[in-house]
C-alpha positions in Angstrom: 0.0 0.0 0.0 1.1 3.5 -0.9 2.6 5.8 2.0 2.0 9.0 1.8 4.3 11.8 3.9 2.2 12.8 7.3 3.0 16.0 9.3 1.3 15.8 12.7 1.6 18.9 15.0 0.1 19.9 18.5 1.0 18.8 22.0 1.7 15.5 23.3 1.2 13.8 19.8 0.2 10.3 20.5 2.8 7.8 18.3 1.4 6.3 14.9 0.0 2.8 14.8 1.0 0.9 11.7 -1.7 -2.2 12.2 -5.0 -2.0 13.5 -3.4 -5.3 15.9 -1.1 -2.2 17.0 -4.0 -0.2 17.9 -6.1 -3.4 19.7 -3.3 -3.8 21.5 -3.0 -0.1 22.7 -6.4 0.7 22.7 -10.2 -1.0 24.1 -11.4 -2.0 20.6 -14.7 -4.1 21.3 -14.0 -7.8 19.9 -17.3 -7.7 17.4 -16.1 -3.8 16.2 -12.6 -5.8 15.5 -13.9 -7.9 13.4 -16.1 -6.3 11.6 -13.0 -4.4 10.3 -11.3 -7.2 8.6 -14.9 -8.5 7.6 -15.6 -5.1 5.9 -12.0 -5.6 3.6 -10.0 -3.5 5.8 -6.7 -5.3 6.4 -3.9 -2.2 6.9 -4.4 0.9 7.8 -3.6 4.2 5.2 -1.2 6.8 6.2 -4.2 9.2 7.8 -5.8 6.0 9.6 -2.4 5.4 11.2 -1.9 9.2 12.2 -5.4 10.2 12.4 -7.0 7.1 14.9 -4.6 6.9 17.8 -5.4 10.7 18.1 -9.1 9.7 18.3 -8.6 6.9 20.8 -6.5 8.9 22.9 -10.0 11.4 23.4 -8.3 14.4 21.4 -9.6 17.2 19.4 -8.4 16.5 16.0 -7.9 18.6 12.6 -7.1 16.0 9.6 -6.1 17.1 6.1 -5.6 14.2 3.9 -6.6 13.6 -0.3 -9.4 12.2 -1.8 -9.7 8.2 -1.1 -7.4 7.4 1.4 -10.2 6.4 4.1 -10.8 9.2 5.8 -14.4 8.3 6.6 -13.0 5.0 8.6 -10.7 7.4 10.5 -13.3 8.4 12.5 -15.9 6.0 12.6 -13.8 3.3 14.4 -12.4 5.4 17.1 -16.0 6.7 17.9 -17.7 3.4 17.8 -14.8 1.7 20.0 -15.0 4.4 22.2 -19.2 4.1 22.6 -18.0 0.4 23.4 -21.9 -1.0 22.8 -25.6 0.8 21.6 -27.8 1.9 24.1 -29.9 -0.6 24.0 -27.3 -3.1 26.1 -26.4 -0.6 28.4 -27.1 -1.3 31.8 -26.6 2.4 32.6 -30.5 4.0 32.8 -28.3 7.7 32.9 -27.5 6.9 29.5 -29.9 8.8 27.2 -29.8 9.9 23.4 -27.2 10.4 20.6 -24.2 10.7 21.8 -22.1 10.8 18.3 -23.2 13.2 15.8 -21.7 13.2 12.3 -22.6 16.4 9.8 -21.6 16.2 6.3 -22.7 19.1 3.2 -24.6 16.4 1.3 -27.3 13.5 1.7 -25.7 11.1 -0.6 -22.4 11.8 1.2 -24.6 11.8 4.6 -25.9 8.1 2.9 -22.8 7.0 2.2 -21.5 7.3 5.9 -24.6 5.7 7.0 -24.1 2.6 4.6 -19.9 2.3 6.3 -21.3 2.9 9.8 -24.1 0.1 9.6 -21.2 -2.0 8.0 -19.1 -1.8 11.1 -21.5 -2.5 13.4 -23.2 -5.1 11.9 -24.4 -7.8 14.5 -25.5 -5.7 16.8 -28.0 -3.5 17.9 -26.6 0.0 17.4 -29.9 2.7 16.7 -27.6 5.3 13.7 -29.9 7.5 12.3 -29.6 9.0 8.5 -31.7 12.0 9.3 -34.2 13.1 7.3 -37.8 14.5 6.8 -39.1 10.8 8.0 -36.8 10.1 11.2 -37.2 14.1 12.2 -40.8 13.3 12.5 -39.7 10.1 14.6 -37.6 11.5 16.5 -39.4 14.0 17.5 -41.3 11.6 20.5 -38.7 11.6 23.2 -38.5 8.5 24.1 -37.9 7.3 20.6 -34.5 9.9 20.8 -33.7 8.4 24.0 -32.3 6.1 22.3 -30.4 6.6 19.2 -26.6 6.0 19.3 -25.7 8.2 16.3 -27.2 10.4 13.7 -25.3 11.6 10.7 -27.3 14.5 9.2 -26.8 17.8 6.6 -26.8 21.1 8.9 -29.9 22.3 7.6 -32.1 19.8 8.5 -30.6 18.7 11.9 -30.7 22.7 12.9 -34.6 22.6 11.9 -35.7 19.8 13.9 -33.7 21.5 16.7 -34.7 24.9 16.8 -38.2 23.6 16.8 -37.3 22.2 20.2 -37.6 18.5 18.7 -34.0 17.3 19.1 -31.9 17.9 21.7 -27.5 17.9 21.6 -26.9 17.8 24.8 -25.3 14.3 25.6 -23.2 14.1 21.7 -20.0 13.3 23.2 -18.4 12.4 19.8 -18.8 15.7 16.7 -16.8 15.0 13.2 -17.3 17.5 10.5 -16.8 15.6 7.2 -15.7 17.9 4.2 -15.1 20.5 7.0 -13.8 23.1 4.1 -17.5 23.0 2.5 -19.1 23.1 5.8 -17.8 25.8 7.3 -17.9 27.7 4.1 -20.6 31.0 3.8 -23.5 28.7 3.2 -23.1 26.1 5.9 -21.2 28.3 8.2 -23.5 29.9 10.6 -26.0 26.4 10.8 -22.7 24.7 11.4 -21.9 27.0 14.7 -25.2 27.0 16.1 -25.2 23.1 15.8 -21.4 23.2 17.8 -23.0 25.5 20.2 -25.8 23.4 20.9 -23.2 20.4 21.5 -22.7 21.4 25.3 -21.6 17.9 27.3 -18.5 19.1 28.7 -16.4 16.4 27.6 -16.9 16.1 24.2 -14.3 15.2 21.3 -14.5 17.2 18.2 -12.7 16.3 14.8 -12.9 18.3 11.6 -11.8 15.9 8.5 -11.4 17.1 4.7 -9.0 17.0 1.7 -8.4 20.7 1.3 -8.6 23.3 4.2 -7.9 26.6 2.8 -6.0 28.8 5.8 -9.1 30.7 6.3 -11.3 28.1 7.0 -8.5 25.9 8.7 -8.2 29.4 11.1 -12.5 28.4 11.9 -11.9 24.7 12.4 -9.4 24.9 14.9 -11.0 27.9 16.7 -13.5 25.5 17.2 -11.4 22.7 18.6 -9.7 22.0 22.2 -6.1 21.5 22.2 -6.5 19.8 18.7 -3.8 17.9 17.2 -3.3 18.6 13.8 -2.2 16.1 10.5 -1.9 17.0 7.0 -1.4 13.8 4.9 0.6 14.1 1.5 1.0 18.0 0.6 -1.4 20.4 1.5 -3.9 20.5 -1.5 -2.4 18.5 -3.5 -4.5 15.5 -5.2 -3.0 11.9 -4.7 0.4 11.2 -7.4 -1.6 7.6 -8.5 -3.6 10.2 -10.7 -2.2 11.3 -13.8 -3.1 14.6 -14.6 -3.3 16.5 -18.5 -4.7 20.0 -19.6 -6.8 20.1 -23.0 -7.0 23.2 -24.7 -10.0 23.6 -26.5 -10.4 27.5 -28.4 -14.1 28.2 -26.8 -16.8 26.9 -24.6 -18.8 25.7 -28.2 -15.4 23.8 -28.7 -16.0 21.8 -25.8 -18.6 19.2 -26.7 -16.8 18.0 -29.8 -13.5 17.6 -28.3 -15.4 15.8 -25.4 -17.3 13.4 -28.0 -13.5 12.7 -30.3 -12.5 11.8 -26.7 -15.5 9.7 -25.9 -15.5 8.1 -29.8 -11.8 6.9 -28.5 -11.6 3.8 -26.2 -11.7 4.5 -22.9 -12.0 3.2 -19.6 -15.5 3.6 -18.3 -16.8 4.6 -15.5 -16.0 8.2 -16.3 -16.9 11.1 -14.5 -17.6 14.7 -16.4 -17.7 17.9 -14.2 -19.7 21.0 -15.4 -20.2 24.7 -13.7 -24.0 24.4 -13.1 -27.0 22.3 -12.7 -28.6 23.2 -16.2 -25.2 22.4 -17.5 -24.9 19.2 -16.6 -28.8 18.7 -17.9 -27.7 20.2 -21.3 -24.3 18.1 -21.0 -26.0 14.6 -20.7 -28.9 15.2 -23.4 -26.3 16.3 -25.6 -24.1 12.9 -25.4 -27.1 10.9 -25.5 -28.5 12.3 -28.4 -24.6 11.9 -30.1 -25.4 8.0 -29.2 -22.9 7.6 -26.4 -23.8 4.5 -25.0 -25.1 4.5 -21.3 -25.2 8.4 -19.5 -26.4 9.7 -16.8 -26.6 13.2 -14.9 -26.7 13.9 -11.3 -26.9 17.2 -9.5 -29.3 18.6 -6.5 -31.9 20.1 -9.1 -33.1 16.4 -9.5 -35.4 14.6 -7.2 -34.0 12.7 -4.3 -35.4 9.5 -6.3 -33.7 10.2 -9.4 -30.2 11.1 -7.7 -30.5 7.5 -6.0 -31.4 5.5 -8.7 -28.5 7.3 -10.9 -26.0 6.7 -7.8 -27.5 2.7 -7.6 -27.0 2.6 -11.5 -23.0 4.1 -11.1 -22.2 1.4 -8.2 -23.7 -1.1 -9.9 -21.6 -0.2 -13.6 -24.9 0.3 -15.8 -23.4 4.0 -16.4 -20.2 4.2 -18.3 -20.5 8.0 -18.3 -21.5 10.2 -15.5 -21.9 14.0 -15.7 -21.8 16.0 -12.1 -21.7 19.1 -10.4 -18.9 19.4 -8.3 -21.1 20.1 -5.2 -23.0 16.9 -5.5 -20.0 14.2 -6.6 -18.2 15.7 -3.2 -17.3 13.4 -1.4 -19.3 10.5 -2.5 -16.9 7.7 -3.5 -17.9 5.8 -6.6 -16.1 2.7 -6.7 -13.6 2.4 -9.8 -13.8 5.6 -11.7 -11.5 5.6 -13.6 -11.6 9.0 -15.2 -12.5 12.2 -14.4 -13.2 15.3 -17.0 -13.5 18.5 -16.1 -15.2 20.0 -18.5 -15.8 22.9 -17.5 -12.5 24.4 -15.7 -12.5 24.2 -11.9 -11.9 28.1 -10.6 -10.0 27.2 -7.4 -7.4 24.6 -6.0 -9.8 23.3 -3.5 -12.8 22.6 -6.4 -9.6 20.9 -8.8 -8.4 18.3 -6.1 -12.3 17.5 -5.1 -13.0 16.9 -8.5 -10.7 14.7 -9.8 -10.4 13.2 -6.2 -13.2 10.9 -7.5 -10.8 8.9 -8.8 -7.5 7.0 -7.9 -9.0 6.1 -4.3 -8.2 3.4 -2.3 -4.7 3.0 -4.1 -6.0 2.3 -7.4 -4.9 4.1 -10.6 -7.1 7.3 -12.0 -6.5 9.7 -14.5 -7.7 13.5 -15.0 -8.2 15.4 -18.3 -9.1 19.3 -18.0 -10.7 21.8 -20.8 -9.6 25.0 -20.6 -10.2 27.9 -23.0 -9.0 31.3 -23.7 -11.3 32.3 -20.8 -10.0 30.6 -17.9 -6.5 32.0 -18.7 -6.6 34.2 -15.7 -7.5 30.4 -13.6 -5.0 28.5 -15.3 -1.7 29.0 -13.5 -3.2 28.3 -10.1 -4.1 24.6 -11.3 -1.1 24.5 -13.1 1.0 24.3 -10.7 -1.0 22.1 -8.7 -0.3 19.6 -11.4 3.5 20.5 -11.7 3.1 19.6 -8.0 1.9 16.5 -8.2 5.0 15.4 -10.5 3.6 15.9 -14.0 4.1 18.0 -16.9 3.3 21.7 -17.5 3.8 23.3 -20.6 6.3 26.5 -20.1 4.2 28.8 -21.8 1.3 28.4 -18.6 3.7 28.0 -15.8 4.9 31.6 -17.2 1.4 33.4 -17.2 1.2 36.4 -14.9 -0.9 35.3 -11.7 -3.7 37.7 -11.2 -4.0 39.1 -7.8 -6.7 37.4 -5.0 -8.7 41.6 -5.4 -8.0 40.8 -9.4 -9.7 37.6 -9.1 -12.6 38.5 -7.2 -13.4 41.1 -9.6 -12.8 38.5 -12.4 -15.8 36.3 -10.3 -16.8 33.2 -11.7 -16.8 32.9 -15.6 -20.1 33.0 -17.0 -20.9 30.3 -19.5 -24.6 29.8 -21.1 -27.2 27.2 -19.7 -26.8 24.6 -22.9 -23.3 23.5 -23.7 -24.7 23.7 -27.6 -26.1 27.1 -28.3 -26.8 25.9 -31.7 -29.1 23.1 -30.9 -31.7 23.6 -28.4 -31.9 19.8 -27.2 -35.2 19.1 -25.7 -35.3 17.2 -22.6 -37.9 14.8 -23.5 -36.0 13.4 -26.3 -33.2 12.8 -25.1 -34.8 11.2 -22.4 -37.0 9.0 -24.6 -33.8 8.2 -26.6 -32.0 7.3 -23.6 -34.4 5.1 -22.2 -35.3 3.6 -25.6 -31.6 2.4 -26.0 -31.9 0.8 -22.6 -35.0 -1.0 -23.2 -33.3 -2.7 -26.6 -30.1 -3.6 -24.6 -32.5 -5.5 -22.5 -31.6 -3.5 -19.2 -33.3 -1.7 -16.5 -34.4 2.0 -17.2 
């Protein structure tokens, strides 16, 4: 398994642990939570799960920076289930009363996702982890029902409704991980986010704030919001994993894009591939486009789409009926689709942070991934910023870009986001229907499910 370089700083840093028998020796890891672990696949522990857990099982505040796929969501499930030892309902304790782990995550298939690994690990027994959502709110909302639940693992906004309605209390979550802690404690998330950590008031409790990127103004909130926190930054500091190999396409204009994404898509390739565009309609407009081009088996998934249709498209991804999958960035965050194998950006990602979640969606879990970027005349003033990020990483650059004038952060600001139109073919106004009807019609001959 690939080791990646690990920085740890903060007092009394507890020492690495190389096998999880290292850390069962050190540490009271319930027998069933043990072997679950090598029942779920996991047999060694990545370079954040050796830095990361003993800082968990030693009960500190912890602040962990490590790239897409290397098992950061196991980093801090294990140490908070060893450390609950059993559910509630086997406690002989009667003090013992509601959730005392509480998990927050910017998405609900990233929420679901962390549901689906904690049920895994405590399989065979009777732990009560809720996915909130419209239907357990409602539940959970009788007392004694809340009484006891071990763990929830919500989005802010809806955890913060139920409990500024007075129907969930946070009083007695002893364990709080932020998961993509640079989106949630971003503008939109930020101020549910604090009123949620407010409202976790048991005096012991353990805090940990996990994500791939933490840009220094958003690191400065997490650990303002930590206790003596240790801090460990995995690899280099927003840099993607090196097991992706990493290109730039120029393409003259944003009309340019779509046939240099179809000569790519004509070539053979290794499916599952993931396409990133700026916006919701994009993405839309993206997927009709390549279905009505007859590439074989696409989907589209973004938060404009019911919560039906983004599961069925996930289920259809896991399951490898979709060869090609076009995103939004905000929704493909930290979900992990098992064996991508290519990302696209299609549209060019405006800041380090979106580059390395992007293509982040690939190479996990020590495979292989590669990542192919459009860029036009327009995202010049972007261009260096990634560029180097790549040069980074350990591959080529062409001169010319490493030699473009980087525009100052006021520069950029004024610059904003670059505007593209809703359709990614202004000459063709695809209509949704068709390209639907065509999609499902070519499903239907190949005998599969629609």
């Amino acid at each position: 398994m690939h080791r990646h370089r690990v920085k740890m700083k903060g007092s009394s840093v507890p020492s690495q642990a190389d096998t999880f028998g290292e850390m069962k020796e050190r540490y009271d890891i319930p027998p069933h939570l043990f072997s679950n672990l090598s029942k779920c696949g996991y047999s060694h522990p990545t370079s954040i799960q050796s830095s990361g857990m003993p800082v968990l099982f030693e009960s500190r505040d912890l602040a962990a920076i490590s790239p897409t796929g290397t098992g950061k969501t196991l980093s801090y499930l294990f140490p908070v289930l060893s450390k609950l030892a059993c559910p509630l309902s086997a406690s002989q304790d009667p003090t013992k009363k509601g959730a005392r782990a509480l998990i927050l995550a910017p998405t609900r298939e990233l929420a679901h996702q962390i549901h689906n690994e904690c049920l895994r690990l405590t399989q065979g027994r009777k732990w009560r982890i809720v996915l909130f959502s419209k239907a357990t709110a409602n539940s959970l909302a009788n007392k004694a029902v809340r009484d006891k639940v071990d763990i929830i693992i919500s989005t802010p906004l809806r955890l913060i409704s139920s409990y500024q309605d007075g129907k969930l209390e946070l009083n007695s979550v002893q364990h709080l991980v932020l998961d993509e802690a640079d989106r949630l404690l971003d503008r939109e998330f930020l101020p549910q986010v604090q009123e949620i950590v407010g409202a976790c008031s048991f005096s012991g409790i353990q805090k940990a704030v996990f994500s791939a990127t933490l840009p220094a103004e958003i690191e400065k909130l997490a650990l303002e919001m930590l206790r003596n926190p240790i801090r460990v930054v995995v690899g280099l500091k927003d840099t993607p994993l090196p097991l992706i190999s990493q290109s730039l396409t120029y393409v003259a204009d944003d009309p340019s894009k779509l046939p240099s994404l179809l000569a790519y898509l004509s070539q053979p390739y290794n499916p599952p591939v993931l396409v990133f565009t700026s916006s919701q309609p994009r993405a839309t407009s993206l997927a009709e486009e390549l279905v009505l081009n007859g590439i074989s088996n696409v989907d589209c998934l973004h938060a404009g789409l019911t919560r039906k249709e983004r599961e069925d498209t996930i289920s259809r991804m896991r399951q490898g009926q979709s060869w090609v999958l076009v995103s939004t960035e905000v929704l493909a965050r930290g979900m992990d689709f098992q064996g991508v194998r290519e990302v696209i950006n299609y549209d060019f990602p405006t800041t380090v942070q979106s580059y390395v979640h992007r293509i982040g969606r690939t190479g996990r879990a020590g495979r292989e991934g590669k990542a192919v970027t459009f860029f036009t005349d327009e995202d010049g003033p972007y261009l260096k910023t990634i560029a180097n990020v790549i040069l980074q990483s350990g591959y080529t650059v062409p001169d010319w870009i490493l030699k473009l004038p980087k525009p100052s952060k006021m520069k950029r600001k004024q610059m904003g986001k670059v505007k593209r139109p809703d359709v990614v073919n202004t000459a063709r106004r695809v209509g949704r229907k068709d390209a639907i009807k065509l999609r499902y019609f070519s499903l239907a001959i190949e005998g599969r499910p629609c």
